[in-house]
C-alpha positions, -999 to 999 in steps of 0.1 A, spaced: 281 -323 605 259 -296 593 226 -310 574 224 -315 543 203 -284 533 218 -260 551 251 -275 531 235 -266 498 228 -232 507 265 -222 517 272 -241 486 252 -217 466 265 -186 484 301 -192 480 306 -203 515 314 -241 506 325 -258 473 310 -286 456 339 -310 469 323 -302 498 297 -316 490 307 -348 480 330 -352 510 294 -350 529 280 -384 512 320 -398 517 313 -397 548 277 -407 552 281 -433 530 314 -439 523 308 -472 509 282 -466 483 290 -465 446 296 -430 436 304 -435 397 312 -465 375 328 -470 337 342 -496 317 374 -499 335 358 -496 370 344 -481 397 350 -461 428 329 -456 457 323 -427 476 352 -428 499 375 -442 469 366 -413 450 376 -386 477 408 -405 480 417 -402 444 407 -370 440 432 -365 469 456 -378 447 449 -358 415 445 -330 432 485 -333 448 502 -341 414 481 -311 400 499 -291 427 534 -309 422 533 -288 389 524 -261 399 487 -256 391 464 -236 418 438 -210 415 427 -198 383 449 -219 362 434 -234 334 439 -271 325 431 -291 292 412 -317 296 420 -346 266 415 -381 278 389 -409 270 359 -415 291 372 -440 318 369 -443 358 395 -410 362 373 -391 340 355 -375 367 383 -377 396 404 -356 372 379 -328 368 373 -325 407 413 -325 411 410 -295 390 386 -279 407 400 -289 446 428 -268 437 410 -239 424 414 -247 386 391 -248 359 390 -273 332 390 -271 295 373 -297 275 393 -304 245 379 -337 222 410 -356 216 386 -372 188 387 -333 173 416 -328 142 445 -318 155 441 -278 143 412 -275 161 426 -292 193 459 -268 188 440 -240 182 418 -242 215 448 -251 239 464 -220 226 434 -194 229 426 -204 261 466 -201 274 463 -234 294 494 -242 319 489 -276 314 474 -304 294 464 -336 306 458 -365 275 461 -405 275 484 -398 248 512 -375 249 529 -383 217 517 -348 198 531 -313 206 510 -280 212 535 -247 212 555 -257 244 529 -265 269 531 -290 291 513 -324 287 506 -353 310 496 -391 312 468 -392 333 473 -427 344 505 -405 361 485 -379 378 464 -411 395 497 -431 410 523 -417 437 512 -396 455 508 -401 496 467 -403 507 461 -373 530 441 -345 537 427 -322 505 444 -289 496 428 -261 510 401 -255 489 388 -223 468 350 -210 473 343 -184 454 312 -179 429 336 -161 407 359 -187 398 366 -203 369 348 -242 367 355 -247 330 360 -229 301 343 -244 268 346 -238 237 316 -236 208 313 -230 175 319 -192 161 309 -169 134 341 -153 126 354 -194 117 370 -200 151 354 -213 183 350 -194 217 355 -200 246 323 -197 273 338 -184 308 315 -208 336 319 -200 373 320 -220 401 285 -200 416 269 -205 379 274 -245 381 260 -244 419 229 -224 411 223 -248 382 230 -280 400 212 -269 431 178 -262 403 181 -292 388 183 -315 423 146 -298 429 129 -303 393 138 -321 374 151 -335 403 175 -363 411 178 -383 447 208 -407 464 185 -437 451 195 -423 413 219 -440 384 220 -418 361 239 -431 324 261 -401 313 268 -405 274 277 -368 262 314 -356 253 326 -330 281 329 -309 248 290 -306 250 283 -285 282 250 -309 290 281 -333 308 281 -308 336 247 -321 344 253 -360 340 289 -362 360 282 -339 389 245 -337 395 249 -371 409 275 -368 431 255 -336 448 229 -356 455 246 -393 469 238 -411 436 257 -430 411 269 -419 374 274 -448 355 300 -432 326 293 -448 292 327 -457 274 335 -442 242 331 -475 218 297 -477 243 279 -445 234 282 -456 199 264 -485 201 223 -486 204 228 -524 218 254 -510 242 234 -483 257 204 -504 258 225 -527 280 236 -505 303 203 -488 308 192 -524 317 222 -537 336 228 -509 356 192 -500 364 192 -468 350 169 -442 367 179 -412 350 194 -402 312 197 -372 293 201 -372 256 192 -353 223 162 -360 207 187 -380 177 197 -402 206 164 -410 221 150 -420 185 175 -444 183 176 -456 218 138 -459 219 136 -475 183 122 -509 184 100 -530 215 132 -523 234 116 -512 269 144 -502 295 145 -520 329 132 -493 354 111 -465 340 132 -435 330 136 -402 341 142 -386 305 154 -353 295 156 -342 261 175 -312 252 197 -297 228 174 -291 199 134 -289 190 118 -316 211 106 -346 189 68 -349 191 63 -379 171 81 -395 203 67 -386 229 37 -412 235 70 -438 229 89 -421 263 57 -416 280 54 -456 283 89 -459 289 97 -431 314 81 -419 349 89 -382 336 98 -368 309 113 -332 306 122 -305 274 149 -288 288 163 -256 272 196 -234 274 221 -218 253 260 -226 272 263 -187 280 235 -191 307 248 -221 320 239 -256 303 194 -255 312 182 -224 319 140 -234 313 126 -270 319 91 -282 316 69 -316 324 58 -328 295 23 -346 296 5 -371 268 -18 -334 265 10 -314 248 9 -316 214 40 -294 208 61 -294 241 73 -262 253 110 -251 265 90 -238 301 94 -217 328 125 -207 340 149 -222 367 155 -215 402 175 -176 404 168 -172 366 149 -147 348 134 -142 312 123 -119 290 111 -111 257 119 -80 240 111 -65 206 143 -48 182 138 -21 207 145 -41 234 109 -36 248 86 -57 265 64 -80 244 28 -90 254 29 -125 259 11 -144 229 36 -123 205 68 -131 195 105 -119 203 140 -127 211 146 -142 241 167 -128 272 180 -147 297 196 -132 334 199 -144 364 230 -166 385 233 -189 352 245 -159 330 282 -166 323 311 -145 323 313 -137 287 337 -154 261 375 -154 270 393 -125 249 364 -118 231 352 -78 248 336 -67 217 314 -96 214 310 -102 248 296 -63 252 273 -75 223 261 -109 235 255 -101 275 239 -65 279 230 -42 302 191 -30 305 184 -11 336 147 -9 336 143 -48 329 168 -62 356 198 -49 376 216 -75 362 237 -84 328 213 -107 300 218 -128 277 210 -119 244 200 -153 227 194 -149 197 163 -171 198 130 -159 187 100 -173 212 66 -166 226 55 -169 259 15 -185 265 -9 -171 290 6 -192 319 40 -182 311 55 -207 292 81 -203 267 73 -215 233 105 -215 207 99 -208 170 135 -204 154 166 -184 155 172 -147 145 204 -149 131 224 -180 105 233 -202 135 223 -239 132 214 -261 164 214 -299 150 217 -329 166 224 -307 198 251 -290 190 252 -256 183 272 -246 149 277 -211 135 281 -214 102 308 -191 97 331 -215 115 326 -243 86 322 -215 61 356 -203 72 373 -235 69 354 -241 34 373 -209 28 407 -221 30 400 -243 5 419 -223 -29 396 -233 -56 368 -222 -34 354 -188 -42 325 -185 -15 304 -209 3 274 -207 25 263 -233 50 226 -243 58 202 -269 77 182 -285 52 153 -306 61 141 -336 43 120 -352 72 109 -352 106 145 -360 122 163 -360 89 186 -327 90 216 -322 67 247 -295 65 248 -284 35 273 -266 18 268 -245 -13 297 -229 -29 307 -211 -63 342 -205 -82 343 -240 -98 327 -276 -98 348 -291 -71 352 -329 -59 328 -333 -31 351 -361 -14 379 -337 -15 361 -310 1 350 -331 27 383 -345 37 398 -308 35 368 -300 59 375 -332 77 410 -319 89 397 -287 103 370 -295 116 348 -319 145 330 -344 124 295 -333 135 301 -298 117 317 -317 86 289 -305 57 275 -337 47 265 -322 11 284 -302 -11 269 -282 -39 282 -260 -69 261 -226 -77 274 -201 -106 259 -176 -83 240 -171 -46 201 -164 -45 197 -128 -34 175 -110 -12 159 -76 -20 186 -58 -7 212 -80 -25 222 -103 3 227 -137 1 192 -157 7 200 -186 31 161 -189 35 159 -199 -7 194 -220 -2 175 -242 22 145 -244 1 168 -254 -25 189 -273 -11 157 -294 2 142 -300 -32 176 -310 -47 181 -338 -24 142 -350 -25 146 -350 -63 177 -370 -64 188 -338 -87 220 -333 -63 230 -375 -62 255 -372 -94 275 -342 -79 279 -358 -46 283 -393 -27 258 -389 -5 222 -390 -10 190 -385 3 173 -411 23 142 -431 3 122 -447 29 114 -454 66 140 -484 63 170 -460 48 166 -436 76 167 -466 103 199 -475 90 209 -438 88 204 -431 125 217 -467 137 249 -455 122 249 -414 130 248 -423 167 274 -455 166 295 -433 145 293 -404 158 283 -383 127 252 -367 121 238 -363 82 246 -396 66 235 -401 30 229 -435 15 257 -436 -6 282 -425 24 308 -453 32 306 -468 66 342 -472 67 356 -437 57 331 -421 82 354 -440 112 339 -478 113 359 -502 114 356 -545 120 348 -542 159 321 -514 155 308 -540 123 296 -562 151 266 -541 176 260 -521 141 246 -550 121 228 -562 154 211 -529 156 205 -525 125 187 -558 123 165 -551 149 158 -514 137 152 -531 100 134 -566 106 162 -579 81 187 -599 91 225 -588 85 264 -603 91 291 -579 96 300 -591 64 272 -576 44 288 -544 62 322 -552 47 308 -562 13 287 -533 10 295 -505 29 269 -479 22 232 -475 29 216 -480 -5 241 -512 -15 233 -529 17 195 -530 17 194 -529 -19 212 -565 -17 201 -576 17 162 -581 12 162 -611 39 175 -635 63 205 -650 63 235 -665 80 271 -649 86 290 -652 56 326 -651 62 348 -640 33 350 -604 21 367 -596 -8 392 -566 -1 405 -553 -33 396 -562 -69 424 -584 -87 417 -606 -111 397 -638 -113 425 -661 -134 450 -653 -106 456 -674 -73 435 -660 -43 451 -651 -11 426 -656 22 435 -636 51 427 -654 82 408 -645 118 403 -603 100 392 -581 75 405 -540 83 438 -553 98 444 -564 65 430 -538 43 466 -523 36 481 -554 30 454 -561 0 457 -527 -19 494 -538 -24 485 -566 -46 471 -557 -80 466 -594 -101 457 -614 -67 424 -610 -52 425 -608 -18 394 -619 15 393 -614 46 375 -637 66 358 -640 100 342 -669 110 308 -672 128 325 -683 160 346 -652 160 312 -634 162 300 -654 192 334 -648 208 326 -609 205 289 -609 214 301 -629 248 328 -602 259 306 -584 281 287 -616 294 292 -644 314 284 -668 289 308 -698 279 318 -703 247 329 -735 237 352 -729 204 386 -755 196 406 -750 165 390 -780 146 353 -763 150 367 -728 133 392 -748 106 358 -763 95 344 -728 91 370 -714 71 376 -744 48 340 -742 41 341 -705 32 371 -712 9 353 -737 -10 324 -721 -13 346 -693 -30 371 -715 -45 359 -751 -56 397 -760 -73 425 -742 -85 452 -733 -59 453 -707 -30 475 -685 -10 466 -686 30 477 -658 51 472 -652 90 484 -629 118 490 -640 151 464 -662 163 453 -661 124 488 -681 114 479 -712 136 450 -713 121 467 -708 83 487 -742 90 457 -764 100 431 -748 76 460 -757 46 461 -793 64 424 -795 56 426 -777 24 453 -805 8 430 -832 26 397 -818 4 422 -820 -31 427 -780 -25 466 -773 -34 477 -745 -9 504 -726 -31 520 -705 0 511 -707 37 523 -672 57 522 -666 92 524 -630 100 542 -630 138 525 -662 148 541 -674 178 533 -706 195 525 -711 229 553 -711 254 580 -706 226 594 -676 245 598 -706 278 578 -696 306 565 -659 300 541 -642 312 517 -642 288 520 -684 293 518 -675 331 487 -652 327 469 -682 303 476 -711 328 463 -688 357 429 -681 334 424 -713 322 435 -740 343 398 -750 352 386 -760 321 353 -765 337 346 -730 345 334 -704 314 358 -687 297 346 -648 307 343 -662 344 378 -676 345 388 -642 329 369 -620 355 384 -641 380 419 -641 367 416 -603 367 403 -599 398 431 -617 413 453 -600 392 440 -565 411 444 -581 442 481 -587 432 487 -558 420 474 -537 457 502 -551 475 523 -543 452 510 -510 459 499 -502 427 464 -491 429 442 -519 406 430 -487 382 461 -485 364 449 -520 344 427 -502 311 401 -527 296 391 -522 261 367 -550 266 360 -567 232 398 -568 223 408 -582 254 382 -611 260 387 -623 227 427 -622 230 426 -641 258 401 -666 243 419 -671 211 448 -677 241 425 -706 255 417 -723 222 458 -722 210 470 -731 248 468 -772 242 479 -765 204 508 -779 203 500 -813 222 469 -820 199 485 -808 168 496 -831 138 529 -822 118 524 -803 88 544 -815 59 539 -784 36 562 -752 38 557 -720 54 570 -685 54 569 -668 89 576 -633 89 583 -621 123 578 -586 139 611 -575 152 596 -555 186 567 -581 195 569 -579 235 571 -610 251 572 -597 285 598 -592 315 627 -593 291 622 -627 277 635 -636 243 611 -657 220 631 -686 204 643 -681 163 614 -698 145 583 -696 177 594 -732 183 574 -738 144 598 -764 134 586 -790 156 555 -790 140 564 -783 106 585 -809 84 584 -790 56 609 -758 49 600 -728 77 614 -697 58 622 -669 81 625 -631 75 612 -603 99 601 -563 97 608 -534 122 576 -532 138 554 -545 168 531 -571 165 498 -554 154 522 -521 140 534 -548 107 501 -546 93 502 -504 88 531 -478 77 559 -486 61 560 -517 77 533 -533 57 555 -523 27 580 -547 42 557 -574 46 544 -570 11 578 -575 -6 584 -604 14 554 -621 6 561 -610 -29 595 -628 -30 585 -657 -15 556 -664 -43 582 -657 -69 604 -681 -55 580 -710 -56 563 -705 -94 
């Protein structure tokens, strides 16, 4: 075995390929961990095995050298196996966001001319080309020796696409050699060793991935490979920094303000690198006490992800981008392309093995971007774009851009590309995009526009379906007519200025939804929600739900918030009042978890309907009733039952503990006067004993409806009732523990069956709480006291009861029901009755039954 060095170096002549490389550590320490994620993890040896796999279904259809593959899939344990299949066979990937509007997904997979795409989700259509499960490219295939494998500098790793200025994205051509040289530079400084966990949190949209997923594995350490739902959540990422002894993370500088936020400290000291846009200098004494080292690292994608890095020390007082990387070489150069003296400014050129191959189909702008000047190197530069300096040691100092494009947040946006989409809009004369600053950290997009006052929501959701939701304007305002320079060109430099004073002043509030930020406290809330949302900009009177949250995000967002805030908040508040300003404008102070959340307006003289155990999944269902109001509820256990998901705590939760919670939330809303109670699934056992207790209090329960509430065991022995005795027959142990356990043996099972134990996806919160509410139901229906009062149970016609079995007519309800069980069903699954058309079905049932019984 040749050592490891000399490895590296025919690795960065061509001689060997990266797999190489990580077949070394597979076999010098084929046992160690070589990446983790939320559904698993794989050591070295494991790894090599399923990328043995990948890499022979990849073949099965055909793809080999210099075919490109689309890459669409969530961020599991194949994330990484699937790219290094690509690349074993002499492919190159292409990132494509499945979280990206389906134009803009279409759009790339056709530009690029992939053979093949491979998604979790192969439901949509792209012109013809072929699509894939990935969970199929992981199973079948024999395990046996790799493909022959391709080393050459020249060919393709991965082709990614960033934002243009003609309105449509480009594609970025990356070679195998250019991802060497830079992984090989970064091993050295900033430098990464097999004793390394690095956390990996970017998209594989956003080049910087190339550094989190593979840098590890050429050195022997571990990525641990933060979930989707994870990199969304400051408590999550804080947790996994501490749980998985985190060594090493890269992030923006919006990311490391929120991770940092707080007397949060991380287990190990950090090795931090900040990238992606101006380094934040009001935090560096913060990651000086919580890192080892901390590093600015600069790059545009053409020259390969970092092209400059630099130490930063407690003495800088504004951090510069530094000195170049190994086989990389700068330059700046006057309009004339001429040498600068160092202390005076000019744009920036960058050559060397990181300079890329130019952008796919794009010669003219290629020719434009990556040029040819004999006299400073033999080799093609970049042409950034950026305007720097360099200091009397050497260093590279940045100072802005020379042309419109925007970096924020990290990303890189020309805006052309929005202005473009803005264009499409018909009432839309012209419209110009610009940064506007209102703070230290606070960066907006905002659009300016003229032809006619337009609806700002409107243009947003037009925007929204064209568009990735960190280049989605967050302001939108109406000009008769453009500042102009001298020579009659628009100003952008006066649209910022304006745009700045308009949202300090409050002027721009009344033509818009958003709004600028007041205080320190608004723009803690602001960031705890642009990094668990995923959306950069927010303004205080943005709703939290039609920017993507939802119930199960409520959760870590009102814990970090509290902790960013000092106040104390309930995932109610959230629900109750969605937006920045209504929530801290109401919520001056502790308080405890209140429970019911009023989803629609109705009227106060008619009968309330309380929707049980959820608030989103029944959202739909309340906008169909105009005179009732209708609440969703959650109680406090349910909260507990969530926060314990990724623990090992026990829980101790019966059905008598969370009827008590809910009748007490009813009566604080409803002291007399009659009500209708309504529950899905688990939710309908609960509607039956929370009316028991209801009648009990003097409360008359008009209607009780179970929406596909099925007892325990009514479908005989299935395997969901298999599954619950096998988790929960020691009552004794905790409820997560009998659930890892149950799982565990459940892999076990599941590897002589030969079906490998990564096929089982864990969406963590969902799961532990299913199988919980599972728990708490399982002795239902020996503890259970008949119910004398009626009930409508409306049953969802493809509910899955497993291996064929048939469930009986009523869910075995009319053994515990004396009263009338009234029995209708809906074409749908059991979570799919609550959305569509389907809901409409539900509705009109519900409807005629209440008619029925006035």
């Amino acid at each position: 075995m040749a050592s490891f060095e000399n490895l590296l170096k025919m690795y960065l002549s061509g001689e060997r390929s990266f797999l190489d490389v990580v077949e070394y550590w597979a076999n010098k320490n084929p046992g160690n961990k070589a990446l983790s994620a939320i559904d698993g993890e794989l050591s070295y040896a494991a790894l090599m095995l399923r990328v043995n796999m990948i890499s022979q279904r990849l073949t099965e259809f055909g793809i080999s050298k210099s075919d490109l593959v689309a890459v669409s899939v969530d961020r599991t344990v194949n994330l990484l196996p699937l790219l290094l299949g690509i690349w074993s066979v002499g492919a190159a990937y292409v990132p494509v966001d499945p979280s990206y509007p389906y134009n803009r997904r279409k759009y790339i997979i056709k530009d690029s001319c992939v053979r093949l795409i491979v998604c979790d989700d192969i439901s949509e259509s792209f012109d013809g080309v072929a699509s894939i499960k990935l969970l199929d490219l992981v199973g079948g295939a024999d395990a046996g020796d790799l493909p022959c494998r391709v080393n050459d500098t020249q060919t393709l790793a991965y082709l990614i696409y960033t934002s243009g200025s003609t309105g449509e994205p480009k594609g970025v051509m990356v070679s195998c050699g250019n991802v060497a040289n830079f992984l090989t530079s970064m091993r050295v400084q900033p430098g990464m060793t097999a004793t390394d966990r690095l956390l990996a949190t970017t998209t594989i949209s956003f080049d910087i991935h190339v550094l989190e997923l593979f840098l590890p594995l050429l050195t022997g350490g571990q990525v641990i490979i933060a979930s989707s739902t994870e990199v969304r959540s400051l408590v999550d990422i804080q947790r996994l920094i501490d749980d998985c002894y985190i060594t090493v993370m890269q992030a923006t500088p919006a990311t490391w303000r929120l991770v940092l936020s707080g007397d949060w400290s991380p287990a190990l000291p950090l090795k931090i690198l900040v990238g992606g846009e101006a380094f934040p200098s009001d935090l560096l004494p913060r990651m000086l006490a919580c890192g080892d080292d901390v590093w600015n690292m600069y790059g545009p994608t053409e020259t390969t992800v970092w092209s400059t890095c630099h130490k930063v020390s407690d003495s800088d007082a504004v951090p510069c981008i530094g000195l170049p990387i190994q086989n990389t070489v700068t330059f700046i150069v006057d309009s004339n392309n001429n040498l600068v003296p160092r202390g005076e400014s000019g744009e920036l050129l960058i050559g060397g093995e990181g300079v890329t191959l130019g952008y796919r189909g794009k010669q003219a702008l290629t020719q434009e971007r990556f040029i040819s000047l004999p006299d400073l190197s033999d080799g093609v530069l970049y042409r950034t774009g950026d305007l720097v300096k360099a200091d009397q040691q050497g260093c590279l100092h940045y100072i802005n851009r020379l042309d419109n494009q925007i970096k924020i947040r990290g990303f890189r946006i020309e805006p052309g590309d929005i202005e473009g989409a803005l264009g499409q809009y018909k009432e839309l004369e012209c419209a110009v995009v610009v940064v506007c600053t209102l703070s230290v950290g606070d960066e907006r997009l905002v659009a300016f526009y003229t032809g006619a006052a337009l609806d700002s929501q409107a243009l947003r959701k037009h925007c929204g379906q064209l568009l990735p939701a960190h280049m989605v304007p967050q302001h939108f305002i109406y000009l008769k007519e453009f500042p102009k320079t001298d020579n009659q060109k628009i100003n952008r430099k006066a649209l910022q200025l304006q745009g700045a004073d308009y949202l300090h002043e409050g002027v721009y509030a009344e033509s818009d939804v958003n709004g600028a930020a007041r205080d320190d406290r608004d723009r803690s809330v602001i960031a705890v929600w642009e990094i668990a949302l995923g959306v950069g900009g927010i303004g205080i009177d943005d709703d939290f739900f039609d920017l993507g949250g939802h119930s199960l995000l409520a959760f870590p967002v009102v814990e970090a918030m509290s902790k960013a805030t000092g106040l104390s908040y309930a995932p109610s508040d959230l629900f109750e009042r969605p937006t920045v300003r209504s929530i801290l404008n109401e919520v001056n102070g502790p308080q405890g978890a209140a429970s019911v959340v009023k989803l629609n307006k109705g009227r106060d003289d008619a009968t309330p309907i309380f929707c049980l155990c959820g608030v989103n999944i029944y959202l739909e269902l309340a906008t169909k009733f105009e005179s009732n109001p209708v609440y969703g509820m959650f109680a406090q256990q349910e909260i507990a039952l969530i926060g314990a998901a990724n623990s090992d705590a026990t829980i101790q939760v019966s059905i008598p503990a969370l009827v008590e919670a809910y009748v007490d939330a009813i009566l604080r809303q409803r002291e007399f006067g009659e009500v209708i109670l309504v529950g899905l699934s688990f939710g309908g056992i609960l509607s039956v004993e929370v009316a028991k207790a209801l009648e009990a209090k003097g409360v008359e329960v008009k209607a009780t409806i179970m929406l596909d509430a099925y007892l325990p065991g009514c479908a005989q022995r299935t395997l969901r009732k298999t599954l619950i005795d096998a988790c929960f027959r020691v009552k004794t142990r905790g409820v997560m523990a009998s659930l890892r356990g149950a799982y565990k043996r459940c892999c076990r099972w599941l590897g002589k069956q030969s079906i490998a134990p990564y096929v089982i996806s864990l969406e963590v919160n969902e799961l532990a709480r299913e199988r919980m509410f599972d728990q708490i139901s399982y002795g239902y229906r020996c503890q259970a006291r008949s119910f004398s009062g009626d009930v409508l149970l409306i049953k969802a016609t493809r509910t899955d009861f497993g291996l064929g079995f048939q469930a009986s007519e009523d869910y075995d309800w009319n053994g515990l029901i004396s009263g009338e069980v009234a029995i209708c069903s809906v074409d749908a699954d059991h979570t799919g009755m609550m959305k569509g058309e389907a809901i409409d079905s539900v509705y009109c049932h519900i409807k005629e039954y209440l008619d029925q019984r006035r």
